[in-house]
PDB file of N, CA, C and O in Angstrom:
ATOM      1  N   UNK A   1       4.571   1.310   4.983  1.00  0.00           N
ATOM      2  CA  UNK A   1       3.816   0.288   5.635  1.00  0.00           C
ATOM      3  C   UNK A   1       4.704  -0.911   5.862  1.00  0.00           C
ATOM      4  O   UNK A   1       5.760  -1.105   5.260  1.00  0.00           O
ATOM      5  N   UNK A   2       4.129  -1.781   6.880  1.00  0.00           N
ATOM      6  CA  UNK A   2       5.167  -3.103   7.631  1.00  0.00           C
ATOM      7  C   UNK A   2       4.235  -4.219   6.672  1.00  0.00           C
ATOM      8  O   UNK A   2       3.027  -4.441   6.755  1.00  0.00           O
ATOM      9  N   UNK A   3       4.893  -4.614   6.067  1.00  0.00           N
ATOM     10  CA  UNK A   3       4.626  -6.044   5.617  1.00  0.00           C
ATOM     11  C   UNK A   3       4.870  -7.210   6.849  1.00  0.00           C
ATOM     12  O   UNK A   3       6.001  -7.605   7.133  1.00  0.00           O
ATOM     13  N   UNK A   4       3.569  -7.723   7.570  1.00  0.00           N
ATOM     14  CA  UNK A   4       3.840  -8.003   8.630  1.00  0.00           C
ATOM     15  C   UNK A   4       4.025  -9.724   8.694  1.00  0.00           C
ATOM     16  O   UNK A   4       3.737 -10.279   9.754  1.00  0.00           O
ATOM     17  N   UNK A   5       4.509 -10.535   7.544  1.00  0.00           N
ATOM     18  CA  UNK A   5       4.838 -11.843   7.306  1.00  0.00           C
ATOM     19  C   UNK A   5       6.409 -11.363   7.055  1.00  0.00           C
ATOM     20  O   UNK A   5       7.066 -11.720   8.033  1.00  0.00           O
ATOM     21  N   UNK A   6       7.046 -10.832   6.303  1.00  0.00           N
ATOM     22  CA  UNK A   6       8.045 -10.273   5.872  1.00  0.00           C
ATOM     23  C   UNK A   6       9.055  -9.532   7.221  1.00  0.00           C
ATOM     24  O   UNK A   6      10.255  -9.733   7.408  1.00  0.00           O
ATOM     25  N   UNK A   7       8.266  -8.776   7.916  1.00  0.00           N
ATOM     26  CA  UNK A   7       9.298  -7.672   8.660  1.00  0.00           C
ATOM     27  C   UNK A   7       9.416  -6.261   7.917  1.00  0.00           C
ATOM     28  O   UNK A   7       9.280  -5.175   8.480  1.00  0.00           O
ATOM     29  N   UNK A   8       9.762  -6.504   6.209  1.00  0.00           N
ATOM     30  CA  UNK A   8       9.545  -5.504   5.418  1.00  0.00           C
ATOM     31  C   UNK A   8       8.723  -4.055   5.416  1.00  0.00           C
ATOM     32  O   UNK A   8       7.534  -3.751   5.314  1.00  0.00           O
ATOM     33  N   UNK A   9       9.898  -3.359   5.573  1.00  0.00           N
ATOM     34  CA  UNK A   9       9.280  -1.897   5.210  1.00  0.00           C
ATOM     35  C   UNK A   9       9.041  -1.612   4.168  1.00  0.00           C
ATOM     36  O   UNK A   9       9.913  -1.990   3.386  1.00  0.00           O
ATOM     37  N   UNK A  10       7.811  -0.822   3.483  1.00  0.00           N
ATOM     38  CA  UNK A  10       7.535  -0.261   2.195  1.00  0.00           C
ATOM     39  C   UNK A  10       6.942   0.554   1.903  1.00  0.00           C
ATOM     40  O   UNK A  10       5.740   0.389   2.111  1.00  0.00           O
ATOM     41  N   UNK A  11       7.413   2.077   1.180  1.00  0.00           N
ATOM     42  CA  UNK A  11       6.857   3.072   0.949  1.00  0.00           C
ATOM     43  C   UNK A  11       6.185   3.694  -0.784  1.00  0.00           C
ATOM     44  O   UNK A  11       6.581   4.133  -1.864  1.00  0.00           O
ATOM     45  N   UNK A  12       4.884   3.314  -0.011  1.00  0.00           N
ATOM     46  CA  UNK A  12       4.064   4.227  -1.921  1.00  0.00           C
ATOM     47  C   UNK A  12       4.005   5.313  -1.500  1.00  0.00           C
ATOM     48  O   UNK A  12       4.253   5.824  -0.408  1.00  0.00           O
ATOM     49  N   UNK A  13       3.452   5.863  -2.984  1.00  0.00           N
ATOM     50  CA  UNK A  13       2.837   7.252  -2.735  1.00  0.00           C
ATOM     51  C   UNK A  13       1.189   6.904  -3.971  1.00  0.00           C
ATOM     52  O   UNK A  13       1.493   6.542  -5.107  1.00  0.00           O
ATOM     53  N   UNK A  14       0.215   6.988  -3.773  1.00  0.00           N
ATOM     54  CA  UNK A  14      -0.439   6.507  -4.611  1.00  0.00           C
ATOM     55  C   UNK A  14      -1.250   7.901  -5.656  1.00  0.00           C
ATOM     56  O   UNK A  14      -1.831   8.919  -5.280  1.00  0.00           O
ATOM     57  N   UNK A  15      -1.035   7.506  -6.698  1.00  0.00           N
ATOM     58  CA  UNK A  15      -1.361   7.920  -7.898  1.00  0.00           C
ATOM     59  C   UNK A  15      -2.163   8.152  -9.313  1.00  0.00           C
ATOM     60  O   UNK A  15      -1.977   7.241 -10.120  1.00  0.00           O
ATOM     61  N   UNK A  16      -3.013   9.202  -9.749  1.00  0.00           N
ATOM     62  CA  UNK A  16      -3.462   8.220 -10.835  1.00  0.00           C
ATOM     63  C   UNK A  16      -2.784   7.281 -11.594  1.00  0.00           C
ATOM     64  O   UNK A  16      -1.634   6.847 -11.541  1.00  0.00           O
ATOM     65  N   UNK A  17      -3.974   7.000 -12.491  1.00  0.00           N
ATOM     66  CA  UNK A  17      -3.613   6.126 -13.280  1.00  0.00           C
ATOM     67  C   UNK A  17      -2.511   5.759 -14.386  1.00  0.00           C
ATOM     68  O   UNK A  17      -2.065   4.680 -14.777  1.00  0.00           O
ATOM     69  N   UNK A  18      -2.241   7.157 -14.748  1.00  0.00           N
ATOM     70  CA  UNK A  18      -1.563   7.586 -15.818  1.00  0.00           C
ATOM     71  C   UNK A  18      -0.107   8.145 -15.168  1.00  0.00           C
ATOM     72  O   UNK A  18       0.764   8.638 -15.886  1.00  0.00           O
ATOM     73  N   UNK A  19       0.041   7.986 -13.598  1.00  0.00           N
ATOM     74  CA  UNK A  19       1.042   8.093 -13.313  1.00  0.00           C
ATOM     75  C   UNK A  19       1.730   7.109 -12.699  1.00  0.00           C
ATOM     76  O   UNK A  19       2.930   7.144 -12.427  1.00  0.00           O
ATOM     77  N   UNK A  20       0.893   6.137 -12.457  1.00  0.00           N
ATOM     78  CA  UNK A  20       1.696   4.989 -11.923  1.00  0.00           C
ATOM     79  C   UNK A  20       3.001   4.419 -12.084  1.00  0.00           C
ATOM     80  O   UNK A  20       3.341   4.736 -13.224  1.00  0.00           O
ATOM     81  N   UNK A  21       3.900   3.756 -11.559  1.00  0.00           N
ATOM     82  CA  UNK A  21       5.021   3.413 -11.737  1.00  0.00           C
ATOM     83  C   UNK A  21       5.415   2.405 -10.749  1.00  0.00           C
ATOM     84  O   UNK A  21       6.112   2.872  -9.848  1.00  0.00           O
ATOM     85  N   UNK A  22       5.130   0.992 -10.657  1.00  0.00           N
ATOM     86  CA  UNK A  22       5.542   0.120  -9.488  1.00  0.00           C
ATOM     87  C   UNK A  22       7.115  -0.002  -9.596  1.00  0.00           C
ATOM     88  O   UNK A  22       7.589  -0.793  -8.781  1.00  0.00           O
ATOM     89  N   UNK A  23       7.922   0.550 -10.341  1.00  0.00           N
ATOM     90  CA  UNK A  23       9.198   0.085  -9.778  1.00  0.00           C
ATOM     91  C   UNK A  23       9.579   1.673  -9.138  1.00  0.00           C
ATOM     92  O   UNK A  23      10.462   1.493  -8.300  1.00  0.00           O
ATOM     93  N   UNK A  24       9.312   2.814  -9.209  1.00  0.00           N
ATOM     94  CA  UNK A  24       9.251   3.675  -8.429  1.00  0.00           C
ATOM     95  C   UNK A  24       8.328   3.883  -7.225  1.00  0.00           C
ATOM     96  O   UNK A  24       8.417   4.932  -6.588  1.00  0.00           O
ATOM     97  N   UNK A  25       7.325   2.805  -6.835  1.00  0.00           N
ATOM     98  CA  UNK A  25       6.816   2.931  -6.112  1.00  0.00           C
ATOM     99  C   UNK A  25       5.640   3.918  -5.612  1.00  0.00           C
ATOM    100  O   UNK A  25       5.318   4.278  -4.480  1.00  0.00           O
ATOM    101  N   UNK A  26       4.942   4.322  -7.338  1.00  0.00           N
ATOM    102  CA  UNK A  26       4.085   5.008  -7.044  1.00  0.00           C
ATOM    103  C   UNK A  26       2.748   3.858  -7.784  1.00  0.00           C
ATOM    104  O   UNK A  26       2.705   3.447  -8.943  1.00  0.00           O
ATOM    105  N   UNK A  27       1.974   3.630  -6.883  1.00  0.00           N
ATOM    106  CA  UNK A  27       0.515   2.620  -7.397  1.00  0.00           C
ATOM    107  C   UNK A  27      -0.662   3.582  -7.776  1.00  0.00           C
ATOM    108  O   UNK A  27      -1.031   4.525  -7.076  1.00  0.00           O
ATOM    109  N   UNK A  28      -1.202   3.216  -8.979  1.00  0.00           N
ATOM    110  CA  UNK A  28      -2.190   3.619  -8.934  1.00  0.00           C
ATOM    111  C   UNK A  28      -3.368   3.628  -8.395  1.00  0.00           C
ATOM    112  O   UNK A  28      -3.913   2.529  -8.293  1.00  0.00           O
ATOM    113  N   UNK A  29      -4.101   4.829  -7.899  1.00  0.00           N
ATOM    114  CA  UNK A  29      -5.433   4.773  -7.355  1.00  0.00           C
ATOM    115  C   UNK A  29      -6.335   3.943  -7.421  1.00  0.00           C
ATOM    116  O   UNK A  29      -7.343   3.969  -6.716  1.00  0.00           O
ATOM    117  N   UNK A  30      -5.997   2.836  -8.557  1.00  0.00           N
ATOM    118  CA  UNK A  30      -7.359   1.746  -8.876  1.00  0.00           C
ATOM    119  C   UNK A  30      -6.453   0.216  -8.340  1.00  0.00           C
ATOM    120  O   UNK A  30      -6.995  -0.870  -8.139  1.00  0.00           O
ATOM    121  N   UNK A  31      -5.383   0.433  -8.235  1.00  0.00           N
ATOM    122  CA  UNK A  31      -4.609  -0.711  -7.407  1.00  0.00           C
ATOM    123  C   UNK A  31      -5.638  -1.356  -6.441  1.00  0.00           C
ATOM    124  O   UNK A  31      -6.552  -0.876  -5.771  1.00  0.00           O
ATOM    125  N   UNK A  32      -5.157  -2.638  -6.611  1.00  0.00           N
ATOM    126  CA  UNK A  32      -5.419  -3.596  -5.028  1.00  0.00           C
ATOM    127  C   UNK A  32      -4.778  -3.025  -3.887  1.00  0.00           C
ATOM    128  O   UNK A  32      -5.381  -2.895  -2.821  1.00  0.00           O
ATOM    129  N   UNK A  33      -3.413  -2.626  -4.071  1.00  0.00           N
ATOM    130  CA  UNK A  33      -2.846  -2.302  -2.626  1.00  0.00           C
ATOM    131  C   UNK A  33      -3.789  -0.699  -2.133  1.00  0.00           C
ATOM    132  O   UNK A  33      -4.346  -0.540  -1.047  1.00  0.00           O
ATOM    133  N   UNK A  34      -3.727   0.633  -3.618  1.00  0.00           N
ATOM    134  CA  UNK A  34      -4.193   1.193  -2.513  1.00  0.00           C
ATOM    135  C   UNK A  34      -5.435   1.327  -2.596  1.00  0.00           C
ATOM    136  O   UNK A  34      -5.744   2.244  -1.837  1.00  0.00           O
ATOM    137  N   UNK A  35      -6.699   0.743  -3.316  1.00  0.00           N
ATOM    138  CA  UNK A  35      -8.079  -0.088  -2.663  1.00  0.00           C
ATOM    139  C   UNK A  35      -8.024  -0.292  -1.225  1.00  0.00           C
ATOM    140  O   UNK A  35      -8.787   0.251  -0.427  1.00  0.00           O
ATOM    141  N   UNK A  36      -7.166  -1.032  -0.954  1.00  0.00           N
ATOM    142  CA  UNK A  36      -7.148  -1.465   0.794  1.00  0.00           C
ATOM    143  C   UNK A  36      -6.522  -0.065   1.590  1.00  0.00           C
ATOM    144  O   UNK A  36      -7.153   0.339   2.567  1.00  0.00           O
ATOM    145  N   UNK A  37      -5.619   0.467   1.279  1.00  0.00           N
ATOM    146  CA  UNK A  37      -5.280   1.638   2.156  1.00  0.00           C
ATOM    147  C   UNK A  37      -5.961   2.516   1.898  1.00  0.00           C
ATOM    148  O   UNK A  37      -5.579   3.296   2.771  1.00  0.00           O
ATOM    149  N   UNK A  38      -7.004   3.250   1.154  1.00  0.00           N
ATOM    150  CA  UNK A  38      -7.737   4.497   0.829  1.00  0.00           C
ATOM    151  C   UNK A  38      -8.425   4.345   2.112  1.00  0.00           C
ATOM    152  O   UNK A  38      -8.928   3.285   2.485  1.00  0.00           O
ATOM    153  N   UNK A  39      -8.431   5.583   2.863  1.00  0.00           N
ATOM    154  CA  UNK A  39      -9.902   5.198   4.145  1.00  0.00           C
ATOM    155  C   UNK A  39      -9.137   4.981   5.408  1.00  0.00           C
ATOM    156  O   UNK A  39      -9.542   5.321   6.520  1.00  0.00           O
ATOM    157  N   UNK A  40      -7.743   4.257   5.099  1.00  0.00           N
ATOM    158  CA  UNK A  40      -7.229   4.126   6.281  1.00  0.00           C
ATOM    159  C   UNK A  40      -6.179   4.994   7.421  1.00  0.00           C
ATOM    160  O   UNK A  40      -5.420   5.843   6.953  1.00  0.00           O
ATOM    161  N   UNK A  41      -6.185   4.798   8.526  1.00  0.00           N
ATOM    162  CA  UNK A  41      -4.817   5.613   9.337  1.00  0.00           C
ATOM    163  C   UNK A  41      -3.545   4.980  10.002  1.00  0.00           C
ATOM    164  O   UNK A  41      -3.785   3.984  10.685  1.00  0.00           O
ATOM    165  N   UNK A  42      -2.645   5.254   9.950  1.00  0.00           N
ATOM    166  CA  UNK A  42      -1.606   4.966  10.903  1.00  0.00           C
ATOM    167  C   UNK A  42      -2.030   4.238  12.193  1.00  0.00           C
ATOM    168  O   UNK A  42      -2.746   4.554  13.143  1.00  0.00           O
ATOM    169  N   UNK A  43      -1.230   3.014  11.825  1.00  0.00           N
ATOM    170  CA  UNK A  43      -1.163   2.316  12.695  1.00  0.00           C
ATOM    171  C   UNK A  43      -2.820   1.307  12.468  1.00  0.00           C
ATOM    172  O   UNK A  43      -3.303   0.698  13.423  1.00  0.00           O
ATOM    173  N   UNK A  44      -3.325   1.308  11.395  1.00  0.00           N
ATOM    174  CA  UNK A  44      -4.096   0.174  11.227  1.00  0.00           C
ATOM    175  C   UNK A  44      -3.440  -0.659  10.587  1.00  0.00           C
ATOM    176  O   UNK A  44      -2.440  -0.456   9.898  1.00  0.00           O
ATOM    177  N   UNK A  45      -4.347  -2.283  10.933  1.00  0.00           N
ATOM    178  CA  UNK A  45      -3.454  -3.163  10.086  1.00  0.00           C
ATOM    179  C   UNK A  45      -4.420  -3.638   8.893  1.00  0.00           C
ATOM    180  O   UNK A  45      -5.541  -4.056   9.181  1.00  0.00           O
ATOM    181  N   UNK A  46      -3.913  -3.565   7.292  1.00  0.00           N
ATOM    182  CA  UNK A  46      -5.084  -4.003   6.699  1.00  0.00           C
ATOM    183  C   UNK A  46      -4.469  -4.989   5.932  1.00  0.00           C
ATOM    184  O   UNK A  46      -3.249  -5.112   5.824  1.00  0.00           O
ATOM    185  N   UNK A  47      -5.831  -6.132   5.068  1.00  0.00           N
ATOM    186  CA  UNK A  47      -5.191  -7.714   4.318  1.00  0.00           C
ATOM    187  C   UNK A  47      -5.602  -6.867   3.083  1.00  0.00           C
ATOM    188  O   UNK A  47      -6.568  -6.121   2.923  1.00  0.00           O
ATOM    189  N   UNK A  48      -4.382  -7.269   2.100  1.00  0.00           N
ATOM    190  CA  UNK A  48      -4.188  -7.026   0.593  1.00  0.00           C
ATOM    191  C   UNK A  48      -4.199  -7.782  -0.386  1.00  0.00           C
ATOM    192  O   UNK A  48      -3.050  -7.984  -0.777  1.00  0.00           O
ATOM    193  N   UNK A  49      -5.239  -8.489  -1.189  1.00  0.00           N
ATOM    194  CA  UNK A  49      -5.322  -9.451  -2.200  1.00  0.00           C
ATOM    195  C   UNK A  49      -4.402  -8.980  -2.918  1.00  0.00           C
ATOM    196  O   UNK A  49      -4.584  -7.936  -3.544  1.00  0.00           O
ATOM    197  N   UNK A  50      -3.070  -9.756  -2.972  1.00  0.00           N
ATOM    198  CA  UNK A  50      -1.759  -9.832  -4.371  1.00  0.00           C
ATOM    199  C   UNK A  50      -2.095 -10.799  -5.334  1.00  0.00           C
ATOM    200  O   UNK A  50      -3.317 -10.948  -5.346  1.00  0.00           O
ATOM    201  N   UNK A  51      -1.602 -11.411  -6.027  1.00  0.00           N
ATOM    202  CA  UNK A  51      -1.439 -12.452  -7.161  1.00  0.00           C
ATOM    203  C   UNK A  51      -0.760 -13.512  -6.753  1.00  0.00           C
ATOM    204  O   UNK A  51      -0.701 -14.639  -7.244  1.00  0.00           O
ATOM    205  N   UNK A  52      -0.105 -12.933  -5.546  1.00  0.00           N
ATOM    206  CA  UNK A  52       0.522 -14.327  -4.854  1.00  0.00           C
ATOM    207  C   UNK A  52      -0.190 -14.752  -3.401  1.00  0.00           C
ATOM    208  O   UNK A  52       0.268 -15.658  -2.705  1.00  0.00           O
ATOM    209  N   UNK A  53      -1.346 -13.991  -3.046  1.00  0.00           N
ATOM    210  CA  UNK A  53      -2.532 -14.411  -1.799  1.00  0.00           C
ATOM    211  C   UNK A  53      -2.413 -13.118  -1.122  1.00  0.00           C
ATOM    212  O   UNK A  53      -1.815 -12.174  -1.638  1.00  0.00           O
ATOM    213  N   UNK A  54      -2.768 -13.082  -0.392  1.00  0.00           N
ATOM    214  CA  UNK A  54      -3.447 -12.134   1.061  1.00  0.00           C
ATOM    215  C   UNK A  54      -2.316 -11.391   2.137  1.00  0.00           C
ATOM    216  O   UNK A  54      -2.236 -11.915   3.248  1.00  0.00           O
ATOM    217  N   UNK A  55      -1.722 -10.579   1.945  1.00  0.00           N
ATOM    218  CA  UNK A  55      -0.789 -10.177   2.730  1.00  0.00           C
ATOM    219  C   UNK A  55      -1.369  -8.776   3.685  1.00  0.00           C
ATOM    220  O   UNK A  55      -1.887  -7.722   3.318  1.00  0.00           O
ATOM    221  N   UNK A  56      -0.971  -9.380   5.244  1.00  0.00           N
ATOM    222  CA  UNK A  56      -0.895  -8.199   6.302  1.00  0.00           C
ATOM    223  C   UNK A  56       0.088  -7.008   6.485  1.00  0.00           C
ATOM    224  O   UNK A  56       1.280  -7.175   6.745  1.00  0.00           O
ATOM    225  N   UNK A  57      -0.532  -5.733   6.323  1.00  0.00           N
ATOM    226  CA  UNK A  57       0.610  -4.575   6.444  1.00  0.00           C
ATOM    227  C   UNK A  57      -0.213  -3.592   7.650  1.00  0.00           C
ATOM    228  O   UNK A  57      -1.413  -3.371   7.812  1.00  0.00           O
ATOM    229  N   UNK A  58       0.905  -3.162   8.339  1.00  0.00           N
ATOM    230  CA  UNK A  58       0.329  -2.294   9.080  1.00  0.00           C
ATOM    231  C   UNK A  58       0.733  -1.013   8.438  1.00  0.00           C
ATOM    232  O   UNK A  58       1.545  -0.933   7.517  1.00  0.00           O
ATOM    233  N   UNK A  59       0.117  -0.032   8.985  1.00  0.00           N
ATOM    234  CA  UNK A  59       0.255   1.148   8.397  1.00  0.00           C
ATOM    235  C   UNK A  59       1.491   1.995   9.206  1.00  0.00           C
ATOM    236  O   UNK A  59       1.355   2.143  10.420  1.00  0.00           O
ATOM    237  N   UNK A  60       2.328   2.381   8.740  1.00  0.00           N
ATOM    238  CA  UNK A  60       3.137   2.842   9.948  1.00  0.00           C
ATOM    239  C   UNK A  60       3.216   4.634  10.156  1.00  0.00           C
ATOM    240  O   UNK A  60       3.307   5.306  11.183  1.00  0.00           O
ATOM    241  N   UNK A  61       3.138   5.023   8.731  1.00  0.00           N
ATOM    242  CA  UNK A  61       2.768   6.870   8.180  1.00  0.00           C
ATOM    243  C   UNK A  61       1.996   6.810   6.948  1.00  0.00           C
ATOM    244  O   UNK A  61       1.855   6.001   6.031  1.00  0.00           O
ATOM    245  N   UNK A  62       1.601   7.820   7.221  1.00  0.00           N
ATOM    246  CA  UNK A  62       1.021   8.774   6.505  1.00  0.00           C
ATOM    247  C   UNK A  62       0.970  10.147   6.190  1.00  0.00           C
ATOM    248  O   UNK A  62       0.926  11.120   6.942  1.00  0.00           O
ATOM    249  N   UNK A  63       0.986  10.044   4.468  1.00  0.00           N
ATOM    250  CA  UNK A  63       1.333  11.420   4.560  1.00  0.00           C
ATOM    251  C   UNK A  63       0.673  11.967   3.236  1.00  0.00           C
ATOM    252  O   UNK A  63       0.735  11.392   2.149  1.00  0.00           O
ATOM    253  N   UNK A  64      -0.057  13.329   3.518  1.00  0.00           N
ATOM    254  CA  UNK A  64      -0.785  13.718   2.164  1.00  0.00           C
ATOM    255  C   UNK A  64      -0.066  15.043   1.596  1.00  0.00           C
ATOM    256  O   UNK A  64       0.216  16.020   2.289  1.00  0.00           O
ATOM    257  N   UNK A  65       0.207  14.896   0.077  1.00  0.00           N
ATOM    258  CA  UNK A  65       1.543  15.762  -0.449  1.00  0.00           C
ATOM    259  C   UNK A  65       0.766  16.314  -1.417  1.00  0.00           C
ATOM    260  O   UNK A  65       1.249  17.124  -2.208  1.00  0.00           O
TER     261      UNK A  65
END
């Protein structure tokens, strides 16, 4: 996904709980970030409550593994 204040590209893969790992980049299923992406498709843009405010990402792929 495009972090669209940033320019930033960034790739999860989302996970339970018990597998999570944010410095590998896997979030867990009960996350804020993927709360907002569950439901969604490529090429939507959705807002993500962080700890540091509200950030826009568009979706750029998707992929179910």
């Amino acid at each position: 996904m495009l972090n669209l204040d940033t320019d930033e590209e960034q790739t999860y893969r989302i996970v339970g709980d018990d597998e999570a790992d944010f410095k590998q980049n896997l979030i867990s299923v009960n996350s804020p970030i993927a709360r907002g992406l569950i439901g969604k498709e490529q090429d939507d843009v959705v807002t993500i409550r962080t700890p540091g405010g509200e950030v826009e990402y568009e979706i750029t792929k998707v992929e179910y593994l």
